[in-house]
C-alpha positions as MATLAB code, in Angstrom:
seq = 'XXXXXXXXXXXXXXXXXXXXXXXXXXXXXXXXXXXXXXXXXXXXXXXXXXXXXXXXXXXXXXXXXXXXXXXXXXXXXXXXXXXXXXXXXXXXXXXXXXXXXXXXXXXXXXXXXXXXXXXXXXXXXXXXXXXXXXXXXXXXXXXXXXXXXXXXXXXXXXXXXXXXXXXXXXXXXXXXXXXXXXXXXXXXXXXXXXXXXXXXXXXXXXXXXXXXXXXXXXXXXXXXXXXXXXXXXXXXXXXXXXXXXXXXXXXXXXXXXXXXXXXXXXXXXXXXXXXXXXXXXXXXXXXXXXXXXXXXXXXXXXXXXXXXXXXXXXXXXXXXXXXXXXXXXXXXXXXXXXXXXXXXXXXXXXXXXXXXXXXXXXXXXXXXXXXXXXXXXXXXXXXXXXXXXXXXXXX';
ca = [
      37.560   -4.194   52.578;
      33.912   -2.703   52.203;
      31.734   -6.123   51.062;
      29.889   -4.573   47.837;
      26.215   -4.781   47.892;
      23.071   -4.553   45.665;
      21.091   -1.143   45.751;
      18.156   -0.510   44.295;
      17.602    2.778   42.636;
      15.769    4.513   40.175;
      15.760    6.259   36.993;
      15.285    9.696   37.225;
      15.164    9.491   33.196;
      12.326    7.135   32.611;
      10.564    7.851   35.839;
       7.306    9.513   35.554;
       6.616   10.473   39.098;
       3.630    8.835   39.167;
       4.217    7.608   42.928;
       2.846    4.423   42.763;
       5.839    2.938   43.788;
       6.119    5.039   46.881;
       2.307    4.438   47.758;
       3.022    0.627   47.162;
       6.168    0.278   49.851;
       5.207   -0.514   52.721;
       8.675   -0.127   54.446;
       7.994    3.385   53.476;
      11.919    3.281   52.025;
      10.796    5.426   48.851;
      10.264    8.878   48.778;
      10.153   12.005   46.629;
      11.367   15.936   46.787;
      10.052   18.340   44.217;
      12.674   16.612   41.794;
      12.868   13.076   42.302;
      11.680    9.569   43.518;
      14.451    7.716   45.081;
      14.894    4.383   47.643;
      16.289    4.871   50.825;
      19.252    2.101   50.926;
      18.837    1.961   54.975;
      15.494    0.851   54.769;
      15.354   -1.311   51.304;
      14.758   -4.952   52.195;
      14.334   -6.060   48.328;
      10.690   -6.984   48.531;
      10.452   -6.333   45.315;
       6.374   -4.964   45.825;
       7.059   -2.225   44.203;
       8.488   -3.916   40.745;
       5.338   -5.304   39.520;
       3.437   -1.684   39.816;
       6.163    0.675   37.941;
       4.336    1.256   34.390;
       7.837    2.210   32.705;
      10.496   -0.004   34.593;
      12.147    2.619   35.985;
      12.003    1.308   39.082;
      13.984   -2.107   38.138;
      17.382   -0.358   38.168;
      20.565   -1.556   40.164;
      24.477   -0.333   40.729;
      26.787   -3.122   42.819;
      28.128   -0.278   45.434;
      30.722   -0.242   48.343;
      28.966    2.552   50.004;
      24.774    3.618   49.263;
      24.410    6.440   47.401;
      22.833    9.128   49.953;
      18.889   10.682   49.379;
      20.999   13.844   48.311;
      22.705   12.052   45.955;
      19.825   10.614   44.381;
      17.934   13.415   44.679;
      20.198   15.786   43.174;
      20.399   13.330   39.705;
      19.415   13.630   36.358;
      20.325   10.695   35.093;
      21.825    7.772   36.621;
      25.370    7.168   37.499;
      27.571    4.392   35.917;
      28.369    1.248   37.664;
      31.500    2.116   38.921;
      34.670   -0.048   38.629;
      34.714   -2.430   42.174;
      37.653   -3.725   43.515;
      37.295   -8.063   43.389;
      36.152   -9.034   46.854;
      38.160  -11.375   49.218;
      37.102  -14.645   48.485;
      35.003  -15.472   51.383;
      32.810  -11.764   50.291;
      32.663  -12.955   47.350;
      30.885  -15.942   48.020;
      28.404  -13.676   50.539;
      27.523  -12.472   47.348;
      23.836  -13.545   46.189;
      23.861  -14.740   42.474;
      22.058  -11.513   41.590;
      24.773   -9.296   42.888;
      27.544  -11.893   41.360;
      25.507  -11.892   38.032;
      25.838   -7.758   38.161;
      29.027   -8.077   39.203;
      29.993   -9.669   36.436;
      27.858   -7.251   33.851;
      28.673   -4.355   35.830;
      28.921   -1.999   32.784;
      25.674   -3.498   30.723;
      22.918   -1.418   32.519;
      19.953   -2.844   34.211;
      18.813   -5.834   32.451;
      15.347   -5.262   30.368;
      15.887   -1.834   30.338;
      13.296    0.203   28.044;
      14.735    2.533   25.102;
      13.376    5.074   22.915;
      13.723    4.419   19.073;
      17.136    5.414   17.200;
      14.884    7.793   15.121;
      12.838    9.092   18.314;
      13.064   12.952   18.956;
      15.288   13.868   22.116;
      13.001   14.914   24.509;
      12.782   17.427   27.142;
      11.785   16.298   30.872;
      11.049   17.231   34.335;
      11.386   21.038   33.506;
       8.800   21.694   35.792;
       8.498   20.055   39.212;
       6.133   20.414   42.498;
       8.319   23.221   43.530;
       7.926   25.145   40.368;
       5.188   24.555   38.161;
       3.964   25.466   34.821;
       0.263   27.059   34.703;
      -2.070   26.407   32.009;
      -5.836   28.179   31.147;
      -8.554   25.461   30.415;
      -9.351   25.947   26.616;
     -11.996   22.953   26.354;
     -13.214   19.971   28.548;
     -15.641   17.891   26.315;
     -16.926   14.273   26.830;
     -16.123   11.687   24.749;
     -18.566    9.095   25.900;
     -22.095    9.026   25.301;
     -23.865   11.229   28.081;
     -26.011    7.530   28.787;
     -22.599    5.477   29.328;
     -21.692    5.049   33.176;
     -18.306    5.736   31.658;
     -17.494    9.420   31.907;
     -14.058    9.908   29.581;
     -13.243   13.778   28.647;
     -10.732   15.593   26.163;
      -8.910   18.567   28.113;
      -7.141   20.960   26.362;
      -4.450   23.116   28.088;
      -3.125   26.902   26.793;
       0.046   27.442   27.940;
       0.201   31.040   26.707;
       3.850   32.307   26.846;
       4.855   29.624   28.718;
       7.596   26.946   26.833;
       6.452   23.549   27.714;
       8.068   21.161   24.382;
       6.366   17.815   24.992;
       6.603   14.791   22.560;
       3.896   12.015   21.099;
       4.303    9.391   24.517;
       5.369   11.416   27.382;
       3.096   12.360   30.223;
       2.551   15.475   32.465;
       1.393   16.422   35.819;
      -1.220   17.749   36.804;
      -1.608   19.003   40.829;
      -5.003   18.852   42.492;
      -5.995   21.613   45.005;
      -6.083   20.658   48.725;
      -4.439   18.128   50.560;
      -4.975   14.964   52.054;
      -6.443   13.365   54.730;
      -2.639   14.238   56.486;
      -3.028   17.619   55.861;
      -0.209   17.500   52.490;
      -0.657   18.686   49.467;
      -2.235   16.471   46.877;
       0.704   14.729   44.897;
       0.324   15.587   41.051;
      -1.400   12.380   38.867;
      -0.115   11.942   36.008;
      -1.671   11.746   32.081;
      -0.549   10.880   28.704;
      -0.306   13.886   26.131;
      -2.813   12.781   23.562;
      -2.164   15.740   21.399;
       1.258   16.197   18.904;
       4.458   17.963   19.697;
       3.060   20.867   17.341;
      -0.348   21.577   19.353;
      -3.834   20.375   19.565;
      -3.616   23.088   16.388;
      -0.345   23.282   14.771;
       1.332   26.364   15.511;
      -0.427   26.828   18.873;
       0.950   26.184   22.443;
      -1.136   24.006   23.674;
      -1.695   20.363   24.541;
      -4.557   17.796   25.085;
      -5.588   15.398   27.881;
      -7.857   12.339   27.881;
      -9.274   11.836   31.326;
     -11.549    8.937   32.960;
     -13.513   10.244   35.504;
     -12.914    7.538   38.743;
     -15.142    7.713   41.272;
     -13.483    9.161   44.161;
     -10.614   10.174   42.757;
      -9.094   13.564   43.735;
      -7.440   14.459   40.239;
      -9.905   12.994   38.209;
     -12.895   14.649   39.398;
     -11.025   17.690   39.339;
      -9.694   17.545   35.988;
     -13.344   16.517   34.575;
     -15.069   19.242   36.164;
     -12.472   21.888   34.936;
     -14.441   24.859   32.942;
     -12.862   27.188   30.107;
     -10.806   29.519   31.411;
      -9.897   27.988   34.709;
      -6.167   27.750   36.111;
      -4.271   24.173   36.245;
      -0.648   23.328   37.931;
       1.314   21.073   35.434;
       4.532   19.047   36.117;
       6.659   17.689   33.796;
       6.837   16.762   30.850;
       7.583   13.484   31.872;
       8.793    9.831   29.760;
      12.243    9.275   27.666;
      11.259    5.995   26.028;
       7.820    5.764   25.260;
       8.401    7.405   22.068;
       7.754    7.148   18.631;
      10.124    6.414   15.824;
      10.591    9.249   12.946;
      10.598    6.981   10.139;
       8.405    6.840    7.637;
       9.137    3.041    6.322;
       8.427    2.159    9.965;
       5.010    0.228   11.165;
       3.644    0.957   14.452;
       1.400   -1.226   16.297;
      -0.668    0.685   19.133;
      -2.168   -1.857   21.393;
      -4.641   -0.240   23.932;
      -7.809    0.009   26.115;
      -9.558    2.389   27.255;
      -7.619    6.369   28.114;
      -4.507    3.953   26.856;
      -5.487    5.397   23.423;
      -4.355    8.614   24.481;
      -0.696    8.741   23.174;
      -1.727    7.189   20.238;
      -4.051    9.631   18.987;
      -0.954   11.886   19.420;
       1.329    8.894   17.378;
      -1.328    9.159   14.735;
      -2.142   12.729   14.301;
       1.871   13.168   14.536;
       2.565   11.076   11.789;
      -0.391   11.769    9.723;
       1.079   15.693    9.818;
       4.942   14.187    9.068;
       4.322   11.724    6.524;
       0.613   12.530    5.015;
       1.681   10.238    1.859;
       2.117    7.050    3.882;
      -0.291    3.985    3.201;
      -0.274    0.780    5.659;
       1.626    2.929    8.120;
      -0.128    2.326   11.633;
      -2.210   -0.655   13.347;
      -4.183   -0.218   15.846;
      -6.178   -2.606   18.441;
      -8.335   -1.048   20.633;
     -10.728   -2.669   23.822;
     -13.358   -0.963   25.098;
     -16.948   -2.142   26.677;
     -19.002   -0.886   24.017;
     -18.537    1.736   21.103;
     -19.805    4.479   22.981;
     -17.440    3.830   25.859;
     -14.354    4.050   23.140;
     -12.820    7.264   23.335;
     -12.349    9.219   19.839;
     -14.383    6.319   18.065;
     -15.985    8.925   15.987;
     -12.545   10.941   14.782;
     -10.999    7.655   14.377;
     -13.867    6.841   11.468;
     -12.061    9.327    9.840;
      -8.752    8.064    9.844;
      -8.369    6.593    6.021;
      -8.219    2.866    6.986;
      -5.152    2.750    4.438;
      -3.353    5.219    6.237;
      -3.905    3.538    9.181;
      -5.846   -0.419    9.979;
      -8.739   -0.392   13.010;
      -9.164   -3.190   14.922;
     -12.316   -2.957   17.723;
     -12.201   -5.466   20.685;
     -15.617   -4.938   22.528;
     -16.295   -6.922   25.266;
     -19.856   -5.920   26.426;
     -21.328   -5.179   23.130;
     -25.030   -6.592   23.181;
     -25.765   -9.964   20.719;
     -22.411  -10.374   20.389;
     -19.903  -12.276   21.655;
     -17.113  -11.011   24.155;
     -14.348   -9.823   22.737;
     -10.817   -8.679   23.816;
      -7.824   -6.803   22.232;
      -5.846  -10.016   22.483;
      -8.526  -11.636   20.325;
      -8.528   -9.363   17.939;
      -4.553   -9.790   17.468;
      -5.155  -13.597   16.968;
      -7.864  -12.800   14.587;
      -5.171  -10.912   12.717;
      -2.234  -13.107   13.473;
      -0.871  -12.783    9.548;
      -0.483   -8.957    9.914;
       0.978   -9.195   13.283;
       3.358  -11.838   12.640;
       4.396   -9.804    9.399;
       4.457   -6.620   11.867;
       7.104   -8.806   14.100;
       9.336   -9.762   11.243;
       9.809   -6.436   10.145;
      13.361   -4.957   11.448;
      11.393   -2.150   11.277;
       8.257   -3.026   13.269;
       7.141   -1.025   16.375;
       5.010   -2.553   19.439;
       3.274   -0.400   21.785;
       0.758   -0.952   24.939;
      -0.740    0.962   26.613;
      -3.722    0.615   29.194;
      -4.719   -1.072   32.260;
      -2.525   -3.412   33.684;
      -4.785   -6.423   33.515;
      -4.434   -6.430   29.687;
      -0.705   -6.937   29.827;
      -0.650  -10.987   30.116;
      -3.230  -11.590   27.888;
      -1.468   -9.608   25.159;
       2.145  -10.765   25.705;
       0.277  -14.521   25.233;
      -1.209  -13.276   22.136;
       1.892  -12.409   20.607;
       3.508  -15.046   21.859;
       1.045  -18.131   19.931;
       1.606  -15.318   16.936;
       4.854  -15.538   16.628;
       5.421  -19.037   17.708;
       3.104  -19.880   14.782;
       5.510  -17.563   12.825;
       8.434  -19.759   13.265;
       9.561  -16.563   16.003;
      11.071  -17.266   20.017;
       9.075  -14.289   21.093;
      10.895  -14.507   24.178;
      13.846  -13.593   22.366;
      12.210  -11.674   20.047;
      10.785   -9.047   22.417;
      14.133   -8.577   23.812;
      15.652   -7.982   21.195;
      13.352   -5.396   19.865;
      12.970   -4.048   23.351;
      17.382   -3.133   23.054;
      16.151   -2.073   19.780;
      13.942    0.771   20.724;
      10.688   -1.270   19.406;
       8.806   -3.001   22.195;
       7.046   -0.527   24.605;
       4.701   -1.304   27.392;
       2.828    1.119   29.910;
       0.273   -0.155   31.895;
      -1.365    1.310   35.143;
];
């Protein structure tokens, strides 16, 4: 009898192609076609290096197998399979087994533990209907900064008109963008990818078009491109891509938006979204948001105009002058009776989004918060992330 074995595999679903993963292996055992980013069984040694660095957890994905699903396989999925039904090992397999393999074994039909999910209420959404082999064009219809032209912090607001072409995209997902050129191996640029931070119905309702918010990085190919885009000009786009990161259509729902920085992009989509859907709601939306200083905080000035009953603003700065440092994490603590109220609610939603370094300091946050609330937030979080309400992408 075959000995069943652990492979790792990953979600063509929740994947966003950002390639981070495959940049991260250094076994070089993941790799892409113009459809998918799969792990090559043969050379897999479960490092685990390229866990930590997935920003949706679509890498962290297993099936208990007799024989590895081939590159074809994987490449030709869109979804992934079902743990199939193994046979019970011979005893002495069975205890060549690791305990990880044993504990899937033994939960071979729950999924992959941890596993992110949209909201019951959340819009199906369409993805990867455009790949590297085939992708959509879009006309530049406005590139304006968002910073002030004195901050070392150069953040702009793209928006794309698809014309004729059908591109559905929801509040949370992400598309693809393809710099020109190739690399220093003579390939084509891989696409980077960028959160939508316009609504499903357009920058303008009615029109086909969608919205970027883009940091300019020094050195970086698909940043500097993007930013330096003029009206008119001609952009590749992949995607769209995402199935969880979604908001909930429900208007007795509370969403709290957690975010620094270009992390504030899918939010400005949740918020326009839902201020089109539900313009009635009060006490609908909380936000936190960490930047350096105001004029380093993308959309500061639009968000002024958000009514602050429709929606509360909470500013983290951490480089403002005479005053002290401050962080998004603070900011929660400062507010730890809404939030804890936010985490009792059945119907409370948690979102993050933004750099990666942010992550611990938040999950600590929440975790005093709701430990003064009486709440195990370890169990808490899992159970709102099975519930569709505890989302996290950081980069």
């Amino acid at each position: 009898m075959t000995k069943p074995f652990k492979q790792h595999l990953i979600d063509p679903e929740i994947c966003i192609r950002c390639y981070t993963c495959e940049m991260t292996c250094g076994l070089e055992a993941i790799t892409h076609d113009d459809n998918n980013v799969v792990v090559d069984a043969e050379k897999c040694n479960y490092c685990m290096d390229c866990i930590p660095v997935c920003p949706t957890g679509s890498i962290d994905n297993w099936r208990v197998v007799e024989e590895p699903y081939s590159l074809e396989e994987q490449f030709g999925w869109d979804e992934l399979p079902e743990q199939a039904e193994i046979a019970a090992a011979e005893e002495s397999d069975s205890e060549a087994l690791d305990d990880a393999v044993a504990a899937l074994l033994a939960d071979a039909h729950a999924g992959a533990g941890g596993r992110a999910r949209a909201p019951a209420s959340a819009a199906k959404p369409t993805i990867n209907m455009y790949s590297l082999a085939r992708p959509a064009e879009a006309r530049v219809q406005g590139n304006y900064r968002l910073t002030e032209e004195g901050s070392d912090s150069d953040v702009r607001h793209i928006i794309l008109d698809l014309g004729a072409t059908p591109f559905p995209v929801l509040e949370g997902q992400s598309v693809g963008i393809i710099p020109p050129g190739t690399d220093a191996e003579g390939k084509p640029h891989l696409p980077r990818l960028y959160s939508v931070s316009s609504p499903r119905d357009g920058e303008r309702p009615g029109f086909n078009n969608l919205s970027l918010t883009v940091k300019r990085v020094e050195g970086g190919v698909c940043s500097n491109y993007v930013c330096d885009l003029k009206k008119g000009d001609t952009v590749r786009l992949t995607g769209p891509f995402g199935s969880t990161f979604l908001m909930p259509s429900d208007p007795q729902a509370h969403l709290l938006m957690i975010c620094t920085g270009t992390g504030s992009a899918p939010f400005r989509a949740f918020t326009m979204h839902r201020q089109r859907e539900f313009p009635g709601l009060k006490d609908s939306l909380t936000l936190v948001f960490g930047a350096r200083r105001p004029g380093e905080l993308p959309y500061f000035g639009p968000l002024g105009k958000v009514p602050e009953s429709f929606m509360r603003k909470l500013f983290a700065f951490s480089r403002q002058e005479d005053a002290p440092k401050q962080y998004v994490q603070d900011k929660l603590r400062e507010e730890d009776d809404r939030i804890a109220a936010i985490l009792r609610d059945p119907k409370g939603h948690v979102y993050v989004c933004g750099l990666k370094a942010m992550e611990q300091g938040v999950n600590e946050a929440l975790a005093d918060i709701a430990r003064g609330a009486g709440l195990n937030w370890s169990e808490l979080r899992d159970t709102m992330r099975d519930e569709g309400r505890y989302h996290v992408e950081t980069y």
